[in-house]
Backbone as JSON Lines, residues from 0, in Angstrom:
{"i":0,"aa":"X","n":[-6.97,-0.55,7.07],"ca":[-7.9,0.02,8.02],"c":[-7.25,0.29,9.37]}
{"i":1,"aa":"X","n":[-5.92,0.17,9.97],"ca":[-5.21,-0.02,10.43],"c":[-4.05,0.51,10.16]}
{"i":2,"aa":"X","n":[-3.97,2.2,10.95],"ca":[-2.82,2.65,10.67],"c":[-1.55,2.47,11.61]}
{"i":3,"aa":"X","n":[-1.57,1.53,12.81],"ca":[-0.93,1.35,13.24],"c":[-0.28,0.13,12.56]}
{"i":4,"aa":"X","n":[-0.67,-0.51,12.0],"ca":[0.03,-2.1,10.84],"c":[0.62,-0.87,9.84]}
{"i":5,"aa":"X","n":[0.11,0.13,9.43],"ca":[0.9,0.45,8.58],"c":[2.27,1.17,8.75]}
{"i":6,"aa":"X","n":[2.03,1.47,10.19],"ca":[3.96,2.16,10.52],"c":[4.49,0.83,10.88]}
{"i":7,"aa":"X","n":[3.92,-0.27,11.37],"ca":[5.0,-0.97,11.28],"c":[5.32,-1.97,10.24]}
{"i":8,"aa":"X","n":[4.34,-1.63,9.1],"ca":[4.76,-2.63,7.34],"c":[5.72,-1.51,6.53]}
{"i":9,"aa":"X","n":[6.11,-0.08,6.83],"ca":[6.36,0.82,6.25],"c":[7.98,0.77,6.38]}
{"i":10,"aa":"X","n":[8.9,0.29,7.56],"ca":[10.02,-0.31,7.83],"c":[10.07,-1.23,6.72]}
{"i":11,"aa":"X","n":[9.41,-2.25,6.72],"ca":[9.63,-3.35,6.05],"c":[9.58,-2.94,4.22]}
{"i":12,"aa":"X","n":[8.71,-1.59,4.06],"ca":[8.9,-1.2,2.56],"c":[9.87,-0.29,2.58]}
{"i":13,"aa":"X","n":[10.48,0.24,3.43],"ca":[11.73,1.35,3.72],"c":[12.57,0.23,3.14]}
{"i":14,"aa":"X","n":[13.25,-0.88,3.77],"ca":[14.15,-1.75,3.57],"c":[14.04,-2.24,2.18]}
{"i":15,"aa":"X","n":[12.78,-2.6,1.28],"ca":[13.03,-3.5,0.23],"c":[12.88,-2.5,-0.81]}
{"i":16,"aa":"X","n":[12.55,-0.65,-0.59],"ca":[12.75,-0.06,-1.53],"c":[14.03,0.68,-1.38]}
{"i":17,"aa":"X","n":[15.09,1.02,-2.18],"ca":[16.5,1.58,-1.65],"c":[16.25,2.93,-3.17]}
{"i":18,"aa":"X","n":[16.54,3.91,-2.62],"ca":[16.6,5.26,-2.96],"c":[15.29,5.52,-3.18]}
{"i":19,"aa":"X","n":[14.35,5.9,-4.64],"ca":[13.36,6.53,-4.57],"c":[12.07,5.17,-4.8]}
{"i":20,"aa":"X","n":[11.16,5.9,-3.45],"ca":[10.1,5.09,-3.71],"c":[8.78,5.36,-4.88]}
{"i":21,"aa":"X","n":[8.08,4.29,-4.79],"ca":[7.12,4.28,-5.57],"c":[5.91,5.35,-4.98]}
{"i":22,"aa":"X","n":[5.04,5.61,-5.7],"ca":[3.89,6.93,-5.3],"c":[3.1,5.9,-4.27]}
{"i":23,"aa":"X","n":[2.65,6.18,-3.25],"ca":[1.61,5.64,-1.93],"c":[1.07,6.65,-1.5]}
{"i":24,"aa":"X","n":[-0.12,5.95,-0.83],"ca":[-1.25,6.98,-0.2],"c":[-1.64,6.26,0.78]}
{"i":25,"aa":"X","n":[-1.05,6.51,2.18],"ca":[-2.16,5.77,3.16],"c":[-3.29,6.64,3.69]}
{"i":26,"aa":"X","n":[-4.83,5.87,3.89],"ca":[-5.81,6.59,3.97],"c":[-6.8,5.83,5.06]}
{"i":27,"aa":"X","n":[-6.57,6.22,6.44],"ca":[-7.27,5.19,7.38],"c":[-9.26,5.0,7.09]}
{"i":28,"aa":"X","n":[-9.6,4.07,7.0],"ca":[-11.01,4.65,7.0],"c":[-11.86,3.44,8.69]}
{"i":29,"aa":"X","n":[-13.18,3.42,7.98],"ca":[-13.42,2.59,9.05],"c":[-13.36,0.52,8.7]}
{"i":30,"aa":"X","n":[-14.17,0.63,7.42],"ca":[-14.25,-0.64,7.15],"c":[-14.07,-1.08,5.15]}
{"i":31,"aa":"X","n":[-13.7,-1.88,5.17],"ca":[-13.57,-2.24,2.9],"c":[-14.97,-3.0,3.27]}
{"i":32,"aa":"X","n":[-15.29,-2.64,1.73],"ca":[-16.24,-3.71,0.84],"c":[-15.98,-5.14,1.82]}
{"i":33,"aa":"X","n":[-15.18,-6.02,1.79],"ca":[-15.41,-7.37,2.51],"c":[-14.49,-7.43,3.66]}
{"i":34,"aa":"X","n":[-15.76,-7.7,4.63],"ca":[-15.25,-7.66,6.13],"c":[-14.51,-8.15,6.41]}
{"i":35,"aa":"X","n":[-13.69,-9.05,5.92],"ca":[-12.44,-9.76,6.34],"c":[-11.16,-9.25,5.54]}
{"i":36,"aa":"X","n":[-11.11,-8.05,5.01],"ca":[-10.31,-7.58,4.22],"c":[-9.21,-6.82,4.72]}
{"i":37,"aa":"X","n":[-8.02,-6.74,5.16],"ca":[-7.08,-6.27,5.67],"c":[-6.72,-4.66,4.81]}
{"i":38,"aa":"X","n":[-6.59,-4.81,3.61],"ca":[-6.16,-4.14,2.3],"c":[-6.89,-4.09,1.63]}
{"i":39,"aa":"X","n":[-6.92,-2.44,0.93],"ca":[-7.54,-2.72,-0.95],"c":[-6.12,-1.75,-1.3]}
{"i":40,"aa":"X","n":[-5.81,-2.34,-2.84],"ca":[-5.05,-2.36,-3.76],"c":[-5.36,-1.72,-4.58]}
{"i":41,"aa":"X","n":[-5.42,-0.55,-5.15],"ca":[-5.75,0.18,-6.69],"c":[-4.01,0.94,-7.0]}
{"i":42,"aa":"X","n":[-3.89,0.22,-8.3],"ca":[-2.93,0.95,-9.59],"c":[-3.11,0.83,-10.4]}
{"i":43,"aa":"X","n":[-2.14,1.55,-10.94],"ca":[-2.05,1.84,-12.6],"c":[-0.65,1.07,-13.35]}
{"i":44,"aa":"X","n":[-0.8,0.8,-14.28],"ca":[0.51,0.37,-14.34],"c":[0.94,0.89,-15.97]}
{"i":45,"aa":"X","n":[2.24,1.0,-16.52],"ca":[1.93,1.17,-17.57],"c":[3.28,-0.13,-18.0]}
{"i":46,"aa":"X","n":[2.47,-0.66,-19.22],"ca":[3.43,-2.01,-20.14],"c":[3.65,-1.28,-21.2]}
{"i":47,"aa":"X","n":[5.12,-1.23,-21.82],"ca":[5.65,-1.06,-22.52],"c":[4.76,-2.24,-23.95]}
{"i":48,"aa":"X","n":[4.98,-0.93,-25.39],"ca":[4.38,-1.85,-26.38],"c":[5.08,-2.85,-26.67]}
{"i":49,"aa":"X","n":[4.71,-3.92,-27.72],"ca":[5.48,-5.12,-27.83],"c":[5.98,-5.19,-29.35]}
């Protein structure tokens, strides 16, 4: 909710990703589902069969 935390957490994912990053979307709004919520998290992931 906080796009100023996010230029300065975006250094910190510059550094721990080295060549190509993963897909992101930052999207400022006003408030999440629970008021004490810094972040919401949605992916996809895909697992290899076993």
């Amino acid at each position: 909710t906080d796009m100023d935390a996010m230029k300065k957490y975006n250094d910190a994912r510059k550094a721990f990703y080295k060549g190509d990053f993963p897909a992101a979307t930052w999207v400022q709004i006003t408030r999440l589902f629970m008021p004490d919520a810094k972040l919401e998290v949605e992916l996809v992931a895909h697992l290899p069969a076993k």
